[in-house]
C-alpha positions in Angstrom: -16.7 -3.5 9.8 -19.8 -5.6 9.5 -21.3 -6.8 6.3 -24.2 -7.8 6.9 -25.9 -9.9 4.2 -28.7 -8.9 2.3 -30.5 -10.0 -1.0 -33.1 -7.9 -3.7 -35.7 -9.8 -5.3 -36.3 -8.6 -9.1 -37.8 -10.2 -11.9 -35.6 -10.9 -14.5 -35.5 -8.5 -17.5 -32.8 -6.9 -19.4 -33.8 -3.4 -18.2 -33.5 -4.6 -14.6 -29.5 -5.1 -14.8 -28.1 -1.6 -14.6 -30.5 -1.1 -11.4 -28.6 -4.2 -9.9 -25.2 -3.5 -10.8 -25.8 0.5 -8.9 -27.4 -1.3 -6.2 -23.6 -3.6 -5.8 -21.7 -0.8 -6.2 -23.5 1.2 -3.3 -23.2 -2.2 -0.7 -19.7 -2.8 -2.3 -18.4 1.0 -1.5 -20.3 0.7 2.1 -18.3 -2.8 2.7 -15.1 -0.9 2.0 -14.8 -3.2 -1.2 -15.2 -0.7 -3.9 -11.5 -2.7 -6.0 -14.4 -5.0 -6.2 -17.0 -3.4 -7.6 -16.1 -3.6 -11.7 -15.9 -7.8 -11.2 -18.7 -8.4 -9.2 -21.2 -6.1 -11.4 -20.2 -7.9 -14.2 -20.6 -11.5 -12.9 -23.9 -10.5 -11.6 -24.9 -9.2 -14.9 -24.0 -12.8 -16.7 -25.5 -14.5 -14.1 -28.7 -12.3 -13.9 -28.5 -12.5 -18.3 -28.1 -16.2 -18.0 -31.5 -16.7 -16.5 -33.3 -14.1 -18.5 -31.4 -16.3 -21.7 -31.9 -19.6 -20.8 -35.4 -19.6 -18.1 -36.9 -16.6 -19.6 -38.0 -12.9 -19.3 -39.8 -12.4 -16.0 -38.9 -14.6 -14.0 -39.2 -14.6 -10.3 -35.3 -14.1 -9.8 -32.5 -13.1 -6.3 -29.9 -11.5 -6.2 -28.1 -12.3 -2.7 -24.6 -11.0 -1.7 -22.5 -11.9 1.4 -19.1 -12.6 2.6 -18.1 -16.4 3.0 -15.0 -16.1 4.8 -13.0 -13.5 3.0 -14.6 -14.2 -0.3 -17.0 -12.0 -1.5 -20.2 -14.6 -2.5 -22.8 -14.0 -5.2 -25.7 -15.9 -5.8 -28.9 -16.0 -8.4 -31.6 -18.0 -7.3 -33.9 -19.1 -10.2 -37.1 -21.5 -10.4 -36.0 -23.7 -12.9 -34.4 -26.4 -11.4 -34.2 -28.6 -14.9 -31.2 -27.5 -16.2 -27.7 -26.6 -15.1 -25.8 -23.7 -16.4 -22.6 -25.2 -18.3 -19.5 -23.7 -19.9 -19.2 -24.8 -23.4 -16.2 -25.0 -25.5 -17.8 -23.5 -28.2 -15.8 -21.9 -30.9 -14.8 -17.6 -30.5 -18.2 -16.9 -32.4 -20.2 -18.8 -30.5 -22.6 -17.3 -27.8 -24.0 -20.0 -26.2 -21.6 -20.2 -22.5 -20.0 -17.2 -23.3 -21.6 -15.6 -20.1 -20.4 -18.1 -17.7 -16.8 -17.9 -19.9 -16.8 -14.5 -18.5 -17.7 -15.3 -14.9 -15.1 -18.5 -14.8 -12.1 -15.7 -16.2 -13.3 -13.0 -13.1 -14.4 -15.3 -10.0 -12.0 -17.4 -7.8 -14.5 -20.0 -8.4 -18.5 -20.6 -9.6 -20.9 -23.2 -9.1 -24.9 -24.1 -9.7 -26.8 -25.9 -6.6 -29.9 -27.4 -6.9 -32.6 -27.2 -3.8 -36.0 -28.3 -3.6 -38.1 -25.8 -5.6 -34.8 -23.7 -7.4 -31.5 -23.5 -7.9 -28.6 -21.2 -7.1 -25.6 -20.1 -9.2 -23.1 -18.6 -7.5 -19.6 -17.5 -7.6 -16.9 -15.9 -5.3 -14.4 -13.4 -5.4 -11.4 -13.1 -3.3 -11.0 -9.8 -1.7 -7.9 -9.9 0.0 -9.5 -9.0 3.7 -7.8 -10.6 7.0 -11.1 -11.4 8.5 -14.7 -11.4 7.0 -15.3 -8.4 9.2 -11.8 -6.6 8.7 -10.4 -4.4 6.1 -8.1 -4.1 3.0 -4.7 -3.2 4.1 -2.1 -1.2 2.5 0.8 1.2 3.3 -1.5 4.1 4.0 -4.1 1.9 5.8 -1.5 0.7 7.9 0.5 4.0 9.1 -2.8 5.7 9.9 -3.5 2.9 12.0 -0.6 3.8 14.0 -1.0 7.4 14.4 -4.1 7.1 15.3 -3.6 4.2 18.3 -1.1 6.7 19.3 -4.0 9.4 19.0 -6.2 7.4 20.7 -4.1 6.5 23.8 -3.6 10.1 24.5 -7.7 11.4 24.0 -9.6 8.3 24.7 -7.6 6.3 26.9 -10.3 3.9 28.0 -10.6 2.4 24.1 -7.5 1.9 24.0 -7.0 -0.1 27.3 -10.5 -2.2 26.1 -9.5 -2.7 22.8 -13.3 -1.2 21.6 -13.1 1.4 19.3 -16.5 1.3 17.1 -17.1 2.9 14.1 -18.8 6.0 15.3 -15.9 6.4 17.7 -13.0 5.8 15.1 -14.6 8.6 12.3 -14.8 10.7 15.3 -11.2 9.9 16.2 -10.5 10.7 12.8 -12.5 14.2 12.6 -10.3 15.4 15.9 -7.0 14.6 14.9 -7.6 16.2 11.4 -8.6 19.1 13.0 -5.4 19.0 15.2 -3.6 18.7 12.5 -4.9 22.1 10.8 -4.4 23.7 13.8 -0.9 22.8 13.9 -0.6 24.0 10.3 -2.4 27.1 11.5 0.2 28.0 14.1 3.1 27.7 11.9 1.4 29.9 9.5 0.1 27.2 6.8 -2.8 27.5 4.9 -4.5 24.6 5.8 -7.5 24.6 3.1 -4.2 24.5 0.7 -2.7 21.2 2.6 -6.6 19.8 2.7 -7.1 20.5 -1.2 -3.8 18.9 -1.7 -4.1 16.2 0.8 -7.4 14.9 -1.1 -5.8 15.2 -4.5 -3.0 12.7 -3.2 -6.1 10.4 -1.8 -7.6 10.4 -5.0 -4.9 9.9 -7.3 -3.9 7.3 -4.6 -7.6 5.5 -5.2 -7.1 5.9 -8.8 
């Protein structure tokens, strides 16, 4: 799966934080990293609240997400390069570092780096991936994974031998042997819109 970096350029206002934590959740889902979503919308909404807090309303502000390895990386780049965010050890009804409290208790790790004409704060989350351009895997992940190589060797031969099965070529992959499948179900007199109402209800109490 590729995940491609990207970044959003917003000036910083309270009203623009809901719009940026939709916009995560969208990339997130598309990366396959939706277990992520909840943690990474709420360190982007301390980091985004930080600069609105401490630079001010407006300002010119980015929002840039990537993988760095198989961490998930955030960063907010910010103008003002005069001041470092810090965590205080203020007392429990204290505000002041309470944001990046939050962010230090969710991310793997956070930081602030200062370039020429701004500075970054960023943090990473871990998301558990093999590879930067792999996948979560799990029990069902996993099984699926082996019906379908078996799948695969029997109607496309040639991926399998090459070892290149793309993205277009696996959902297609998937779409025929579902198919198969409710026509095996078919055969032995099944109602397969039964099994495929029951088969998603056991995928999303699964995701659940």
């Amino acid at each position: 799966m590729s995940r491609k970096p990207w970044d959003l350029h917003f000036l910083a206002e309270p009203e623009e934080v809901a719009g940026l934590r939709r916009v995560l959740r969208v990339h997130l889902g598309l990366w396959g990293l939706d277990e992520l979503v909840d943690a990474a919308q709420l360190c982007v909404s301390e980091l985004v609240s930080n600069v609105i807090t401490h630079v001010g309303p407006g300002t010119p502000t980015t929002l840039a997400v990537s993988m760095k390895g198989t961490h998930l990386r955030i960063e907010v780049y910010d103008p003002d390069t005069r001041a470092l965010p810090t965590l205080l050890d203020g007392d429990v009804n204290s505000e002041s570092g309470r944001g990046l409290e939050l962010v230090t208790c969710t991310a793997d790790r956070w930081g602030v780096q200062l370039l020429a004409d701004q500075k970054v704060t960023w943090c990473e989350l871990s998301t558990g991936l093999t590879s930067p351009t792999g996948h979560r895997r799990g029990p069902h992940v996993t099984r699926a994974e082996r019906m379908l190589g078996l799948y695969c060797g029997v109607k496309l031969p040639t991926a399998v031998s090459t070892g290149r099965l793309n993205a277009a070529t696996a959902e297609e992959t998937v779409i025929c042997a579902i198919a198969d499948l409710l026509h095996w179900l078919r055969a032995h007199g099944r109602d397969a819109d039964d099994v495929l109402d029951r088969a998603q209800m056991h995928f999303e109490a699964d995701e659940g």
